[in-house]
DOBAFI-945814 format. One record per residue (C-alpha): x, y, z. Coordinates in steps of 0.2 Angstrom, whole numbers, plus 2048, in hexadecimal, padded with zeros to 3 digits. Each point is the difference from the previous one (the first is absolute). Layout:
XYZ...
***
This chain:
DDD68B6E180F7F980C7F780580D7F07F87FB8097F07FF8078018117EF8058087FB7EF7F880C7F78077FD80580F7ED7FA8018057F17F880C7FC80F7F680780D7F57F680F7EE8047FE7FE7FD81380D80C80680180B7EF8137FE80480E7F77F67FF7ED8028097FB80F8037EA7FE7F58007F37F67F27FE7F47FB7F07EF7F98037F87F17F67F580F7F78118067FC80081180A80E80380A80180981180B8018118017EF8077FD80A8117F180A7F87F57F07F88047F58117FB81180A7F08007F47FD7ED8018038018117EE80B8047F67F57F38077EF80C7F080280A7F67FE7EF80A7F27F98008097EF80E8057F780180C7F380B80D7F37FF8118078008057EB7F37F57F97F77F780C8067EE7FB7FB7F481080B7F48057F97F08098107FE80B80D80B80580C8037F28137FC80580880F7FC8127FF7FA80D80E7FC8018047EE8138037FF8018047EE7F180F80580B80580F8108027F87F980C7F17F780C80D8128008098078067EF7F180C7FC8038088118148037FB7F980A7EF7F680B80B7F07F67FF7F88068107EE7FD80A7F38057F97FB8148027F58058117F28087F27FD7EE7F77F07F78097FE7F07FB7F37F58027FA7F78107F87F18047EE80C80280480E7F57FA8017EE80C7FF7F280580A7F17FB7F77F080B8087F48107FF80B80C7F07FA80A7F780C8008068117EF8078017FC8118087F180480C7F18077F77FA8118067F08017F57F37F67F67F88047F07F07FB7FF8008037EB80F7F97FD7FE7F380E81280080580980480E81080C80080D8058098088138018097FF7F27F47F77F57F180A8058088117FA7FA7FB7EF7EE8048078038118098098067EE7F77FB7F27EE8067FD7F67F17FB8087F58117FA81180A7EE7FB7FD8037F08077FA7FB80F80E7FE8107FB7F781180B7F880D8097F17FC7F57F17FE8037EE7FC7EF7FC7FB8028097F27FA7F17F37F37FE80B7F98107F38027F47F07F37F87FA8027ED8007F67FC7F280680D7F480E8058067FC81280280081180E7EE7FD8087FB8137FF7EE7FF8027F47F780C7EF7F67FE7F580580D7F57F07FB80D7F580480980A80E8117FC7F880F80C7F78007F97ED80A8077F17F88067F07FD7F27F57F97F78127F38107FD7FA7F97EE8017ED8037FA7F98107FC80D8087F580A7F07F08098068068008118028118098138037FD80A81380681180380180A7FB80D8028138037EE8038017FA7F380B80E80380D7FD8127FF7ED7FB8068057F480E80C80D8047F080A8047F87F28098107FD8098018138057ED7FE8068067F180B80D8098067F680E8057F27F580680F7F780A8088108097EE8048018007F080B8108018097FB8148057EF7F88068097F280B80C80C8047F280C80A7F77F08068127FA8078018108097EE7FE8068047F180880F8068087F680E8087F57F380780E7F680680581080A7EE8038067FE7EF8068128018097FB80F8087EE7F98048047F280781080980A7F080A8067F77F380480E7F880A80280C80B7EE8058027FF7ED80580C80080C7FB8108097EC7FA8038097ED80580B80980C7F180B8077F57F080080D7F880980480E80C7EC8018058007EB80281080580C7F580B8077F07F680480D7F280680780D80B7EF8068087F97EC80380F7FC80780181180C7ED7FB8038037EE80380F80480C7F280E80A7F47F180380E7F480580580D80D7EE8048067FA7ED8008117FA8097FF80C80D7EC7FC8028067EE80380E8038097F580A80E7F37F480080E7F280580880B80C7ED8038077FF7EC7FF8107FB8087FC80D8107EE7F68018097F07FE80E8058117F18038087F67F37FF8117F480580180B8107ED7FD8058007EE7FA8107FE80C7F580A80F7F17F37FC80D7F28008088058127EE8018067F97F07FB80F7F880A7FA80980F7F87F280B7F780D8117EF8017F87FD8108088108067F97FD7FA7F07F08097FE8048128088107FF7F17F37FB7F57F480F80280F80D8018067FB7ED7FE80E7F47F57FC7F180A7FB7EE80380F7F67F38017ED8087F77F58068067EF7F37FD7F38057F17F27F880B7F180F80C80380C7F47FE7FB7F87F080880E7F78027FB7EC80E80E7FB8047F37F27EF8047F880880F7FB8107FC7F87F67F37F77F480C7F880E80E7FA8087EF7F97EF7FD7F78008117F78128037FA7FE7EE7FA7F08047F88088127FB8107F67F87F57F57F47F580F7FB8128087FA8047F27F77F18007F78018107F98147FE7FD7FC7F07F77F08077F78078107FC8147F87FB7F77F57F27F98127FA8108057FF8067F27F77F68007F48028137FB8127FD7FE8007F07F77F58077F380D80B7F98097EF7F97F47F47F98097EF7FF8077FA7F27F77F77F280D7F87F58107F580380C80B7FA7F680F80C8067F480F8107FC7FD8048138027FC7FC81180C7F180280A7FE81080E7F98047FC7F280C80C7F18097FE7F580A8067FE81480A7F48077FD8058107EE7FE7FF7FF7F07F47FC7EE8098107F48017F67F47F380180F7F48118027F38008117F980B8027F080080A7F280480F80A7F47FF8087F27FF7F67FB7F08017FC7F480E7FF7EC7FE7F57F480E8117F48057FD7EF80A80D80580E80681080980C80B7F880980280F7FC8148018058088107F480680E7F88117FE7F18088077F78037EE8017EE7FC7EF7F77FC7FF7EF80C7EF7F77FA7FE8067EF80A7FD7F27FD8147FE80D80D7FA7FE8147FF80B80D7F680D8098067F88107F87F28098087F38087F57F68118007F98077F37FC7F97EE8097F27FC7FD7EF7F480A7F08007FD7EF7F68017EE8098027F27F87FC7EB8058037F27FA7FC7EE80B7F58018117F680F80380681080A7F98108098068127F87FE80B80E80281080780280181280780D80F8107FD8077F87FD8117F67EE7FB8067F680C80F7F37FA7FE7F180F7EE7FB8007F67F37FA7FC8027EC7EE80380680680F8078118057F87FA7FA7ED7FF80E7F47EE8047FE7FB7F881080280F80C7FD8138008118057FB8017F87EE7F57FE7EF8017F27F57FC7F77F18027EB7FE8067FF7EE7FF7EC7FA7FE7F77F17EC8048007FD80A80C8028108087F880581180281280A8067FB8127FE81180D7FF7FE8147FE7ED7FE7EE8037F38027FA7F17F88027EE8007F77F180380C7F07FF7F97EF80C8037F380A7F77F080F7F58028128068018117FD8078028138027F880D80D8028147FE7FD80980E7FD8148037FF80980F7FA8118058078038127F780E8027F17FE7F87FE7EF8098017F57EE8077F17FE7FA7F87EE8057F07FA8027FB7EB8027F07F980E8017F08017F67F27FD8057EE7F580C80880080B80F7EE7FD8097FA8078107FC7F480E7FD8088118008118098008048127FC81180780880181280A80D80C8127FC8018088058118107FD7FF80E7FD7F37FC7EE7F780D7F27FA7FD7F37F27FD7EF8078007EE7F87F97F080A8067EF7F47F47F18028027F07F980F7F57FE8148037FE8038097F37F380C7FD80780F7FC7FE8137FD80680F7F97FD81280180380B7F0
***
């Protein structure tokens, strides 16, 4: 009995936080007492919450308690611990702040280890031993510990809900089953859990059934993954060899016209260059008899003059002028002709043939069709201030660009656009990507554009849109027009202050959306792409217009 009393004291005078005797023991307004450096330890995590409470019974405090030492509590543990008052055993578990309680355990309450869903209690070891020992408490039935215990009690009567009205879809008790709920089709509790238990089972079943189907289908698609890896490997390097060998035959060709070309130069220079040494000997001769006739017609004894004269020895034939108008260039000309003409012919069937391969790859991935389908495309895209005009300010990282009424003193650089208030992104883009731009003032183009469009020109030339080397869409307040190689084309579509645009590098597609409640498709282009592209914005209007890439 002694010890019984000491045990007592000793959960009476023990800290419910650190299950040890009370060290400054400090009592709160609820009136349970604890560690002063246990409860501020304890307070200290609720701090972010600004909610104060008892560890014990939950009492909520609307500031923070001041906590003073109670010196009278302070000095009897002191005398306690000289009679041999000790902490509390190692095998005592008391209750947490998320455990469940004992509900016949007084004082310091010990951690429930079961449930009873008869008794509708919860017990700790020692006052669940009860159930394992006497032989009406065995039949009861035992579960985890819960504290939604009285969520089983009936609120109207007051009673264990054992049984179930599968009118009402609801747990009821009896006297539920002969008052509201009379002539509905009741069953015990038992008996309609043990037939969703069946269900649930068939669920189950139909659920690995599931899983074991997705599981083989997972594995199905991993085997295509592999094939198309080793397919298109295949491909590559299939590729590559005939591009090689249709680059070693062009090599070829180029080296038998120019072996050819060099064998006609030689045979027509050396043609020609007889002919003039042929010329040149006609042309020392005829000095020498024109000098002879010149010393003769100076000769002033008639007789003289005429026996010289009839001694002269006749001119030599002279060289036929149809052999000299030798046209060798004719030749050149005519092999410049046909590997011009041989050229474009490639070019054709590259071109022709390139777009049937493009369009065999690109239907493996059909483009997406919703919002959230595009944004697993999204890219990561900012802006360069290399590239941007001095009127343009960059800022938020970046990401947005604003039309200014002066320069903004950027330093020289080859990328930078002189005549248009253009900018490009510092990222290039291959593959499938999507981005959002978003206006608000003057209107802009959203462009994509090669990083070779030239940067110093007039905007006529240098504009996105109005060249060869970038596509564009003018985005205004009413209007949207496609700008490509200086043509441009009205497209209609509704108002919005915000663009999404999709590309398809290697499928050639570049789609642009309008975004506001809905996403709603406004223009497609089909092109080839022949070099890595950049995003591009051109602000119009006044200072001030801005805009921002997402």
């Amino acid at each position: 009995m002694a010890q019984k009393g000491v045990q007592l004291d000793r959960e009476n005078f023990s800290c419910s936080i650190c299950l040890d005797l009370l060290k400054n023991p400090v009592a709160l307004p609820c009136g349970h007492n604890y560690c002063m450096n246990c409860i501020n330890g304890f307070w200290d995590e609720e701090e972010k919450k600004k909610i104060y409470s008892c560890p014990q019974c939950r009492q909520t405090f609307t500031a923070r308690p001041v906590l003073v030492k109670n010196t009278m509590l302070a000095d009897l543990v002191e005398e306690l611990k000289k009679t041999g008052l000790q902490a509390a055993p190692a095998d005592h578990c008391y209750v947490g702040p998320e455990d469940v309680a004992c509900d016949l355990c007084s004082g310091m309450k010990l951690k429930a280890v079961k449930s009873c869903l008869v008794c509708l209690v919860s017990y700790c070891e020692k006052h669940l031993q009860p159930h394992y020992d006497v032989a009406p408490l065995k039949k009861h039935k035992l579960v985890e510990p819960s504290k939604k215990l009285q969520e089983n009690i009936c609120s109207r009567h007051d009673e264990v809900m054992k049984m179930f009205c599968r009118t009402d879809q609801q747990s009821i008790c009896y006297l539920c089953s002969v008052d509201e709920h009379k002539g509905h089709d009741t069953v015990s509790a038992a008996a309609e859990r043990t037939e969703r238990q069946r269900e649930l089972e068939v669920s189950r079943q139909n659920i690995q059934q599931r899983i074991q189907d997705r599981e083989k289908d997972v594995k199905l698609l991993q085997h295509d993954v592999e094939a198309i890896n080793q397919s298109a490997d295949q491909t590559v390097e299939h590729s590559e060899k005939i591009f090689t060998e249709l680059i070693h035959l062009i090599q070829k060709r180029s080296s038998d016209v120019k072996q050819q070309i060099r064998s006609q130069q030689e045979t027509e220079a050396s043609r020609v260059k007889e002919l003039q040494e042929k010329l040149e000997q006609e042309i020392t001769e005829l000095k020498r008899k024109d000098a002879e006739l010149k010393q003769l017609s100076h000769t002033e004894d008639h007789n003289q003059f005429l026996h010289n004269y009839s001694s002269l020895s006749a001119l030599s034939e002279s060289t036929d002028s149809s052999s000299i108008n030798i046209r060798p260039l004719k030749f050149f000309e005519d092999v410049t002709a046909a590997v011009s003409k041989v050229r474009d012919k490639l070019q054709d069937i590259l071109r022709e043939d390139w777009t049937k391969i493009s369009l065999t790859v690109t239907e493996v991935e059909p483009e997406p069709k919703t919002r959230a389908e595009f944004l697993k495309y999204s890219h990561e895209i900012t802006l360069d201030p290399n590239t941007a005009h001095t009127y343009l300010l960059l800022s938020k990282g970046n990401k947005r660009v604003t039309l200014m009424k002066q320069d903004q003193f950027y330093s020289d650089h080859p990328d930078r656009f002189t005549k248009c208030w253009q900018v490009l992104s510092r990222e290039s883009l291959t593959g499938r990507c999507y981005w959002e731009v978003e206006r608000r003032g003057g209107g802009v183009y959203v462009a994509v554009a090669y990083k070779s469009i030239n940067r110093e020109q007039s905007w006529k030339k240098c504009g996105f849109g109005r060249n060869d080397k970038s596509w564009a869409l003018n985005f205004s307040k009413d209007t949207y027009t496609l700008w490509y190689n200086n043509s441009q084309t009205p497209v209609s579509g509704p108002r919005c202050s915000r663009l999404g645009v999709y590309l398809d590098h290697s499928a050639g597609v570049l789609s642009f959306y309008t975004i506001s409640e809905n996403m709603s498709h406004l223009l497609r282009v089909k092109t080839t792409f022949s070099q890595p592209v950049y995003v591009g914005l051109w602000l119009e209007g006044d200072a001030g217009n801005f805009c921002e890439i997402r």
